[in-house]
C-alpha positions in Angstrom: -19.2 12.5 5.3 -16.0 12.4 3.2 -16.0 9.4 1.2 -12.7 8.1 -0.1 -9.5 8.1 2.1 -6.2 7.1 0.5 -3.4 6.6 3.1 0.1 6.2 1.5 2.8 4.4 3.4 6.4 5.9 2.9 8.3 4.9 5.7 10.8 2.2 4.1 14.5 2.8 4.5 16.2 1.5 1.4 18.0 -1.2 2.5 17.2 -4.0 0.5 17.6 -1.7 -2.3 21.6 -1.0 -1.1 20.5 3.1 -1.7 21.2 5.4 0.5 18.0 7.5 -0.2 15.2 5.7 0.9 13.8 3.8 -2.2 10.5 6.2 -2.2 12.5 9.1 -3.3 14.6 7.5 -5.9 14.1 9.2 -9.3 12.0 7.2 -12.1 11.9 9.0 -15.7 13.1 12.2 -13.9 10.7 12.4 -10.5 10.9 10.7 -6.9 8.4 7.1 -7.1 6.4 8.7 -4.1 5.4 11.3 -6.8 4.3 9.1 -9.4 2.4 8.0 -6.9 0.5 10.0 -5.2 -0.5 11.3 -8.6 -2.2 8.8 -9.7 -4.6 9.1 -6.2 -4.3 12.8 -6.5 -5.7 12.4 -10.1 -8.3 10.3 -9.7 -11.6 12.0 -9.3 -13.0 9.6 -6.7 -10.0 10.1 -4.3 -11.3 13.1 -1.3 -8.0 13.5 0.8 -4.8 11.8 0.9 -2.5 11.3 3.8 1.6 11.0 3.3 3.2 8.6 6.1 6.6 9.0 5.6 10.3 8.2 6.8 10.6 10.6 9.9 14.0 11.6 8.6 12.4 12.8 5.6 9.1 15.1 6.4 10.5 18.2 5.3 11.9 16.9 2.3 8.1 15.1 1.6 6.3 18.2 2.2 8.6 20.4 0.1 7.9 17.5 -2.9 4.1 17.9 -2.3 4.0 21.7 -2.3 5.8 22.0 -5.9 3.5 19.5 -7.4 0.6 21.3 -6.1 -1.0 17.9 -4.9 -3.9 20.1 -2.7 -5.7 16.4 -2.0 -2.9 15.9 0.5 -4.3 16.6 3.9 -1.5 15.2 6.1 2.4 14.5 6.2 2.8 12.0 9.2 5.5 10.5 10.6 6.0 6.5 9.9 7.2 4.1 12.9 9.1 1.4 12.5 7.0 -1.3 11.0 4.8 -0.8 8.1 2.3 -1.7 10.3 3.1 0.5 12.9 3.1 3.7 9.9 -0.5 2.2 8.5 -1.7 2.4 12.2 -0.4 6.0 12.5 -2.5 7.0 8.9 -5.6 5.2 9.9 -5.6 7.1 13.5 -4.6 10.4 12.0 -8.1 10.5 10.0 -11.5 11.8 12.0 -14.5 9.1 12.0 -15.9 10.8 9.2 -14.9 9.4 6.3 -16.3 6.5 4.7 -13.7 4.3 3.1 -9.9 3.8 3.3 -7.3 2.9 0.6 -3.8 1.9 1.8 -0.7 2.0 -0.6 2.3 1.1 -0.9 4.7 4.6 -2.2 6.8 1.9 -4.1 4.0 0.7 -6.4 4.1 3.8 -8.7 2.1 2.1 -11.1 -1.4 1.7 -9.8 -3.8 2.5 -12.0 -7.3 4.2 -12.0 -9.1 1.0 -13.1 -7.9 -0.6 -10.2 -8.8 1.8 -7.9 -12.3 2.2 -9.6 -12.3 -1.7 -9.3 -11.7 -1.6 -5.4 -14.2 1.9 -4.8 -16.7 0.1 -6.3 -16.5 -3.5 -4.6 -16.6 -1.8 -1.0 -20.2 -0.8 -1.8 -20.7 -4.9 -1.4 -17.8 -5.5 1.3 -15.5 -4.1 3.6 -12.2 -5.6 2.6 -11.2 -5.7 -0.5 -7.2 -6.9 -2.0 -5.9 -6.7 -5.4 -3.5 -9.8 -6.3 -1.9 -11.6 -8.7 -1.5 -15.4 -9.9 1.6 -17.2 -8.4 3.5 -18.3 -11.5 6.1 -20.7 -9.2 5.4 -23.7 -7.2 5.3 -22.3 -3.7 7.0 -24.3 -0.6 5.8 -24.6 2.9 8.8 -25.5 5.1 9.9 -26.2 8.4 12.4 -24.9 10.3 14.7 -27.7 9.7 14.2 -26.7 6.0 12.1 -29.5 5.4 9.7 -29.2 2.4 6.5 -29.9 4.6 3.2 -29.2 1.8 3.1 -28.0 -1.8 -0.1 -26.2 -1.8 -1.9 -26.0 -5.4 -0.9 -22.4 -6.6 -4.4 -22.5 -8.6 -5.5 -21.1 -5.0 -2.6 -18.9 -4.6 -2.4 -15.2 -5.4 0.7 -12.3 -4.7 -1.6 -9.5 -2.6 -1.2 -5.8 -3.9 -1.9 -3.0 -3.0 -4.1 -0.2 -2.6 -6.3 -2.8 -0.1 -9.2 -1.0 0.5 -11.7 -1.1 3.7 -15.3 0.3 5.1 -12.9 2.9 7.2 -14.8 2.1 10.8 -13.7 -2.0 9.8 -9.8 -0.6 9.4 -9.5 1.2 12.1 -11.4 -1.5 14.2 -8.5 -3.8 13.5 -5.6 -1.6 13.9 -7.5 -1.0 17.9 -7.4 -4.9 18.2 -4.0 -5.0 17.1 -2.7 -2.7 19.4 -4.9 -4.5 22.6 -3.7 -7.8 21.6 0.1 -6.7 21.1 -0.3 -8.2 17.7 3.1 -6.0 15.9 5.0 -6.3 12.5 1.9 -7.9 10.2 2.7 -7.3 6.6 -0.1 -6.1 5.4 -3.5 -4.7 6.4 -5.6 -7.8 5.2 -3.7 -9.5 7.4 -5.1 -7.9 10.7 -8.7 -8.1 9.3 -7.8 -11.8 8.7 -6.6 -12.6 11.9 -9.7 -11.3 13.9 -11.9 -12.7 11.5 -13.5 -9.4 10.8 -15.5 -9.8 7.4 -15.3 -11.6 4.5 -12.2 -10.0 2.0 -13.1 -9.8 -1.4 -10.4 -10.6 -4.1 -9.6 -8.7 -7.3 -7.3 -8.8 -10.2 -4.6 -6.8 -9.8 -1.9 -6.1 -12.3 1.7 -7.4 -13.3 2.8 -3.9 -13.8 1.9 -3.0 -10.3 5.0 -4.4 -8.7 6.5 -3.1 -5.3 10.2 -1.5 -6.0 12.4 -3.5 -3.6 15.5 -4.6 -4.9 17.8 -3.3 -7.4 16.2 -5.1 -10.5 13.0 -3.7 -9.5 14.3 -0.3 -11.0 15.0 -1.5 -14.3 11.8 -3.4 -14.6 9.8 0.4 -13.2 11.7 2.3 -15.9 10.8 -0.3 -18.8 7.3 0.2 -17.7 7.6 3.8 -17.7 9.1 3.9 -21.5 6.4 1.8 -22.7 3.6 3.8 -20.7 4.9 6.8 -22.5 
């Protein structure tokens, strides 16, 4: 049995980030994000195979980025649908019963690290779910849709999910199934399906500040300040 699966979800479009180039191939100190990121899977020793899904207008230009950084851990360049949740379902289907874990990531965090993943391997020897997060630093809102400020929930409670979540790969692909049974489409994240059918308990770990999601224009600046004081 293979043991560690990471599936990396390219399939975003750019908008929010007014780019024409889908925000995954942007350059950060000199290289697309998607290949900061997939080296640091690539790199890390517990890490068997990785699979690419990416924006369908953009396989050959994926591949071709994969070949010249000699990234041999990458098994599979997929095509992404038109949800996230529709490109995770595509990675998690695309891999044989044999492996024994899943890691799903996000191609605009370029900055996870290998603690974190070593953190996440090692927790799914105790559970099958497993999400990095953050503390909320804001007072968070729960609204109606009149806009009226209905609860204030205590944000000692409250944490910003991350990625890579990490699952016992039969649990993963279990919930994707369900999903697509129940017509359950356009979940944000893969906790979220796992949550909703009550699956197993999801374990919690620290993530990182630095492990922020490039979405929006300021995002870039913050990536490259993090890259100049990385190096």
């Amino acid at each position: 049995m293979k043991k560690n699966l990471a599936i990396i979800l390219a399939g975003g479009s750019g908008i929010r980030l007014n780019k024409e180039t889908p925000k995954q191939f942007i350059k950060l100190a000199g290289k697309p994000v998607i290949i900061h990121t997939i080296a640091e899977f690539a790199n890390h020793p517990g890490i068997d195979h990785i699979f690419v899904v990416t924006n369908p207008e953009y396989i050959d230009q994926t591949v071709t980025l994969i070949e010249e950084n000699n990234f041999d851990k990458v098994k599979k360049v997929l095509k992404g649908g038109r949800t996230r949740q529709e490109s995770s379902y595509t990675g998690v289907m695309a891999a044989e019963d044999d492996y024994e874990n899943a890691l799903i990531h996000d191609a605009v965090r370029p900055f996870v690290t290998i603690r974190l993943i070593d953190e996440l391997i090692s927790k799914l020897n105790r559970f099958a779910a497993v999400v990095p997060g953050i503390p909320s630093t804001d007072t968070i809102l729960k609204i109606s849709e009149e806009q009226i400020v209905q609860e204030i929930p205590d944000r000692n409670f409250l944490k910003r999910a991350q990625t890579p979540q990490a699952f016992k790969f039969p649990l993963i692909k279990k919930a994707h199934d369900l999903a697509l049974k129940n017509h359950l489409s356009n979940v944000g994240d893969d906790c979220s399906l796992v949550l909703e059918y009550n699956l197993c308990d999801i374990c919690f770990v620290p993530g990182s500040p630095e492990n922020i999601k490039i979405t929006y224009p300021r995002d870039l600046i913050l990536a490259e300040e993090i890259v100049k004081n990385r190096m």
